[in-house]
N, CA, C and O of each residue as an XYZ file, in Angstrom:
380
protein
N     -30.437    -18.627    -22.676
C     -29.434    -19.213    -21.804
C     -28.136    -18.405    -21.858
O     -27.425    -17.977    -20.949
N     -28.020    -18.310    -23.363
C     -26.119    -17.042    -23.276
C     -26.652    -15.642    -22.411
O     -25.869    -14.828    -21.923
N     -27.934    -15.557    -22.342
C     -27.990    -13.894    -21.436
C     -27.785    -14.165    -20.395
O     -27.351    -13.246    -19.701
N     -28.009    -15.774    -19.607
C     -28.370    -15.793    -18.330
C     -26.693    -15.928    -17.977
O     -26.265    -15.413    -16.944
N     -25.761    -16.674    -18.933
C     -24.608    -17.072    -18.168
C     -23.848    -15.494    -19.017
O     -22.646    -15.367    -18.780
N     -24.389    -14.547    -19.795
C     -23.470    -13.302    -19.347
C     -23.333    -12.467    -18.124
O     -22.391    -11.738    -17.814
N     -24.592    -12.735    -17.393
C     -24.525    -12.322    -16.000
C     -23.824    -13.171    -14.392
O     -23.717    -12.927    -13.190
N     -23.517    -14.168    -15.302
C     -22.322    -14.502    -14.377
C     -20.954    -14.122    -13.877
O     -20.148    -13.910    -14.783
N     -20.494    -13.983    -12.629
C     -19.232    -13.215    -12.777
C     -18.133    -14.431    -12.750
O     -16.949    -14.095    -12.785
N     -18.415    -15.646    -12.698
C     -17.373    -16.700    -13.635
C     -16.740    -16.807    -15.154
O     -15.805    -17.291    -15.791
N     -18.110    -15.878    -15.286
C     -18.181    -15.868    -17.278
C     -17.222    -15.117    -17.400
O     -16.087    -15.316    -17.835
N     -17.842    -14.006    -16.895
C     -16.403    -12.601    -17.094
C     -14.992    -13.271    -16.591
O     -13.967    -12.877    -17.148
N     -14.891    -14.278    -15.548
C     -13.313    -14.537    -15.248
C     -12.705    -15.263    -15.947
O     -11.486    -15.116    -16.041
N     -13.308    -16.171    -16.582
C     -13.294    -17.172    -17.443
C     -12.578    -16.631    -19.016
O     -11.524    -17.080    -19.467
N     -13.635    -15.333    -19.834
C     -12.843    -14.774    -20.417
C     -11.747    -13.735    -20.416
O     -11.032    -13.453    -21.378
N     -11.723    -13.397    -19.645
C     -10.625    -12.424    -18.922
C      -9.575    -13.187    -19.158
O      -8.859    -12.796    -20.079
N      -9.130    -14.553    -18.389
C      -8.169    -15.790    -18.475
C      -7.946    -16.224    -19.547
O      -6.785    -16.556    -19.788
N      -8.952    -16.376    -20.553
C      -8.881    -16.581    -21.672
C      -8.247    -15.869    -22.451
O      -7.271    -16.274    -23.081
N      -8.678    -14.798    -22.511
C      -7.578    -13.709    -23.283
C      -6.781    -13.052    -23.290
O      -6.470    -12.162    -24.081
N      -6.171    -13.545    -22.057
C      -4.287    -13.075    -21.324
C      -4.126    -14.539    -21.789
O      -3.054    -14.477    -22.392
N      -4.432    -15.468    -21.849
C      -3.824    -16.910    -22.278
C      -3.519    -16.517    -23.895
O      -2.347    -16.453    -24.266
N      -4.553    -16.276    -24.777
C      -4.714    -16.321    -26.329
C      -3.600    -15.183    -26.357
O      -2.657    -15.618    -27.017
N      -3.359    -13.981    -25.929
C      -2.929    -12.712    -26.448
C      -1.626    -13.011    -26.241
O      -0.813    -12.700    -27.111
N      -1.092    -13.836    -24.744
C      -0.166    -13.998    -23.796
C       0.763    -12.778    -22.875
O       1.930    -12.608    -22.521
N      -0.364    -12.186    -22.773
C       0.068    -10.807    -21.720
C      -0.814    -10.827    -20.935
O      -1.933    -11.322    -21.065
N      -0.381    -10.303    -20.089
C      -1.276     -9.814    -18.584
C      -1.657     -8.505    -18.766
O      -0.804     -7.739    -19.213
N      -3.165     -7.926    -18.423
C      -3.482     -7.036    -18.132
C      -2.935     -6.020    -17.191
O      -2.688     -6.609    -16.139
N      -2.580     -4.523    -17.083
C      -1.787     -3.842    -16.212
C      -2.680     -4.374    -14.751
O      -2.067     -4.509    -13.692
N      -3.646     -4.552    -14.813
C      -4.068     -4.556    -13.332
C      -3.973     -6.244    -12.702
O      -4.400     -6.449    -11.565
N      -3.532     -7.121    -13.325
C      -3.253     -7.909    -12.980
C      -1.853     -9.111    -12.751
O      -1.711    -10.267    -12.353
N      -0.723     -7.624    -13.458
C       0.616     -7.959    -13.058
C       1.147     -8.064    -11.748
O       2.203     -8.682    -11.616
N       0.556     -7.531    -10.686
C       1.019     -7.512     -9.395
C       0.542     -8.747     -8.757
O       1.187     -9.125     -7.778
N      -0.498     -9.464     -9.142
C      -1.259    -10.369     -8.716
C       0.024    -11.624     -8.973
O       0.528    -12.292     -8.071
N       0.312    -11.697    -10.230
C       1.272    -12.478    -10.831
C       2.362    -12.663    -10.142
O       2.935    -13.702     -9.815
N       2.616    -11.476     -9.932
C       4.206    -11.303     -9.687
C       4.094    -12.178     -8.330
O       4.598    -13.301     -8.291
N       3.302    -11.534     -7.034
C       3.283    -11.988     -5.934
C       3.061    -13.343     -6.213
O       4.032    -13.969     -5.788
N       2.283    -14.046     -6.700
C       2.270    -15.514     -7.037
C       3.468    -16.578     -7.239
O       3.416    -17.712     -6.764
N       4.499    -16.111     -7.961
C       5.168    -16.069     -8.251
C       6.645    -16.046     -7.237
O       7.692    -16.684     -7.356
N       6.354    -15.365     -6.560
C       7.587    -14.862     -5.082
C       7.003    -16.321     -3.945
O       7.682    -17.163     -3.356
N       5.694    -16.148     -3.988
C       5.301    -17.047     -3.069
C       5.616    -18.458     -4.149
O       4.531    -19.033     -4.065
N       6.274    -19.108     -4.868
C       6.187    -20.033     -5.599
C       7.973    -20.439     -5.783
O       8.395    -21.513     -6.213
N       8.605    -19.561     -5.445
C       9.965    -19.706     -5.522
C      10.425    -18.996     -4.708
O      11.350    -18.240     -5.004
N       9.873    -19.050     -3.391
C      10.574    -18.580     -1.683
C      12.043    -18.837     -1.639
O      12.319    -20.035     -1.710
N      12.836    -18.199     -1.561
C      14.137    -18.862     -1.181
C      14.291    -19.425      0.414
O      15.085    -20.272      0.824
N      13.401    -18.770      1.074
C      13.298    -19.821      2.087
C      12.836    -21.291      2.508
O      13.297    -22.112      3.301
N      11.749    -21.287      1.660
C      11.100    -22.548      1.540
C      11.875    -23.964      0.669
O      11.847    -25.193      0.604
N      12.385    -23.044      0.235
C      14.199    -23.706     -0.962
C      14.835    -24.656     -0.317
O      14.794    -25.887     -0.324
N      15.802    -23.353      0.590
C      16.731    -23.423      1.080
C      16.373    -24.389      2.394
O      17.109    -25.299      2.775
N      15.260    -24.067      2.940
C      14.887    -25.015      4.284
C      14.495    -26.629      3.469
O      14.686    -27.604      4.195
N      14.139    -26.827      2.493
C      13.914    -28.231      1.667
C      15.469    -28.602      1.556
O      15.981    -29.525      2.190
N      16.130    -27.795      0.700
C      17.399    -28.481      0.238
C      18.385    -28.861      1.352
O      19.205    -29.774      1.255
N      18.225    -28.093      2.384
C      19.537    -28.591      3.188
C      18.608    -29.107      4.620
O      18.759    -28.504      5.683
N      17.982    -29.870      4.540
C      17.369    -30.986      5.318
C      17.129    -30.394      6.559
O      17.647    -30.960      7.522
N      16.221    -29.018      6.846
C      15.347    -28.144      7.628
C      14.328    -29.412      8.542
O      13.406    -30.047      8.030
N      14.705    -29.511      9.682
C      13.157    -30.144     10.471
C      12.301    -30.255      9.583
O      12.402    -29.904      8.408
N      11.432    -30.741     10.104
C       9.794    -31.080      9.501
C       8.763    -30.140      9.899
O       7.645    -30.091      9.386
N       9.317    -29.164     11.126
C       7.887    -28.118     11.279
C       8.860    -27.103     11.478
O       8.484    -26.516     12.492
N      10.077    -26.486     10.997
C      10.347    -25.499      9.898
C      10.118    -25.495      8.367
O       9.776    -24.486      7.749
N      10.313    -26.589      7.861
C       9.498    -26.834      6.531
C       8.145    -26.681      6.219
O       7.521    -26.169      5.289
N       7.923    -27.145      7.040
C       6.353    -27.270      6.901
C       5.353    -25.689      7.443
O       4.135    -25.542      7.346
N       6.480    -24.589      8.058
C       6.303    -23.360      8.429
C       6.445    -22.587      7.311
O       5.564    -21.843      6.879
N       8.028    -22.811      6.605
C       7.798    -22.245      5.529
C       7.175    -22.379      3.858
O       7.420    -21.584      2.951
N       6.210    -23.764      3.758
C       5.292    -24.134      3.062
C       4.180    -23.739      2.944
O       3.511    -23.796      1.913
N       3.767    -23.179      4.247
C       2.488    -22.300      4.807
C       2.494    -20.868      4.143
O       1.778    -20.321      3.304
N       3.926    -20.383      5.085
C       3.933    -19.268      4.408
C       3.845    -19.121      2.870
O       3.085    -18.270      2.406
N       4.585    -19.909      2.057
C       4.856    -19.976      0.859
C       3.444    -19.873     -0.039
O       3.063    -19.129     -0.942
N       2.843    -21.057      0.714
C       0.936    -21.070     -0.032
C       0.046    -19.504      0.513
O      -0.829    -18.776      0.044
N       0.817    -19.554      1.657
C      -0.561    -18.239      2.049
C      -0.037    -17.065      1.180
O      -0.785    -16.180      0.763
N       1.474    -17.121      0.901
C       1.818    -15.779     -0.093
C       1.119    -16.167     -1.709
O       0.502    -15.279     -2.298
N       1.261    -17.375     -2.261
C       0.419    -17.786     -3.421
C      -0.580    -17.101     -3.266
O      -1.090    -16.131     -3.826
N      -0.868    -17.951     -2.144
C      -2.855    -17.551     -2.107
C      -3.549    -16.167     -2.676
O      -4.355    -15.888     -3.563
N      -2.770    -15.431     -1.646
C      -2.535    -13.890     -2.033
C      -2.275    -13.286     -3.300
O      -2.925    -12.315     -3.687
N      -1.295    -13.848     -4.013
C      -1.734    -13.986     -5.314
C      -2.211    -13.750     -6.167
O      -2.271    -12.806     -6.956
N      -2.783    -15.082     -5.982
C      -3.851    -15.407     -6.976
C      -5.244    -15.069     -6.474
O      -6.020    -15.673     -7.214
N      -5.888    -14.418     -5.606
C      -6.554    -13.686     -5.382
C      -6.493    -12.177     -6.073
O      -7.382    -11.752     -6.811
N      -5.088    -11.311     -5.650
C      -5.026    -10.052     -6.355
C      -5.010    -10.500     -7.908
O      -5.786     -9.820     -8.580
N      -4.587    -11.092     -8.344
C      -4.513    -11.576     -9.970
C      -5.916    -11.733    -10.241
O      -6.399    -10.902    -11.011
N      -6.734    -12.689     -9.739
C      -8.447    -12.789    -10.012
C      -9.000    -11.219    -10.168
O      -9.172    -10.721    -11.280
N      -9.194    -10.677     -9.234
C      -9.552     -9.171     -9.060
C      -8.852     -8.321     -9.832
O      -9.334     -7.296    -10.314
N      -7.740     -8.686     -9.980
C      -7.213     -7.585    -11.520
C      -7.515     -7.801    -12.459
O      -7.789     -6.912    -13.265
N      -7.611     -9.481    -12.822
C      -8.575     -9.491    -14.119
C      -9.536     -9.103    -14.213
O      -9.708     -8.330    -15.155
N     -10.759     -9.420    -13.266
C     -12.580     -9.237    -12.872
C     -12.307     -6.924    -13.373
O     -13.003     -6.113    -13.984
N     -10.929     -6.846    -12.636
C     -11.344     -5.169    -12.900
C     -10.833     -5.038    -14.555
O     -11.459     -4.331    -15.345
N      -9.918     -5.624    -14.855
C      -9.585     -5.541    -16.468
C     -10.753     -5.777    -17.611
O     -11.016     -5.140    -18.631
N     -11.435     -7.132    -16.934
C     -13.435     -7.197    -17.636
C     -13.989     -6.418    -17.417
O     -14.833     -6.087    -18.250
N     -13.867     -5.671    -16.212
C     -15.491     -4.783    -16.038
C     -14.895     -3.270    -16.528
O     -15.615     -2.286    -16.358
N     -13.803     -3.152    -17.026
C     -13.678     -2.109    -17.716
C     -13.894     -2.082    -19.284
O     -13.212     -2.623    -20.154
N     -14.960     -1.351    -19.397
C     -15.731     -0.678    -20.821
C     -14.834     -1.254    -22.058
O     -15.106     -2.194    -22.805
N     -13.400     -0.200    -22.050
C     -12.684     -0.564    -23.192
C     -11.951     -1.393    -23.377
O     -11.015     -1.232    -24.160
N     -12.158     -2.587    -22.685
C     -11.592     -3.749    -23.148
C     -12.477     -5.125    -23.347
O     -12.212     -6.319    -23.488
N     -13.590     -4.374    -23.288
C     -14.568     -5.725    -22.995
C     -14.710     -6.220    -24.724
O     -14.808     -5.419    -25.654
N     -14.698     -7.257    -24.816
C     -15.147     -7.775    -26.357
C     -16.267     -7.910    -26.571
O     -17.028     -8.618    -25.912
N     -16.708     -6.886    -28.064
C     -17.687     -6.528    -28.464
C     -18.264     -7.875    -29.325
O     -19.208     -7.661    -30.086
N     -17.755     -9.181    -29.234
C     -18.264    -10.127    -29.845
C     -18.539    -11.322    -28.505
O     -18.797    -12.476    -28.850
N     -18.491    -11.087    -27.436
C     -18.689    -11.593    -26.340
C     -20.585    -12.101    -26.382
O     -21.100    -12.646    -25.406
């Protein structure tokens, strides 16, 4: 059964996440992923249109944007980890 779920590519994301959590660093290939996550998570537009009482479908325009920049994200962040696992010298030899 552990051979069948090492050939999962959840397994690999799973520890990948795991060990930027335990270590508490990000892999180089998955700082950009972050960062953008991050921009999309504290928009100053999406802010500024909340705090000073923006319509309801300018808010709700720049909420969109705000998630679709997340989204983005955390997509490049997934794939920087998945490439940080599938590279040789970092893979754990007790895996």
């Amino acid at each position: 059964m552990k051979r069948l779920l090492n050939l999962c590519p959840y397994t690999h994301l799973w520890r990948a996440g795991k060990r930027a959590v335990v270590e508490r660093k990000l892999p180089d290939s998955a700082r950009p992923g972050a960062f953008v996550t991050l921009l999309g998570l504290f928009c100053p537009f999406f802010w500024l249109a909340l705090f000073t009482g923006a319509s309801r479908s300018e808010l709700t325009f720049h909420a969109i944007h705000s998630g679709v920049v997340m989204l983005i994200g955390v997509i490049l962040l997934v794939i920087g980890l998945a490439k940080d696992q599938s590279d040789p010298e970092n893979r754990d030899p007790w895996a």
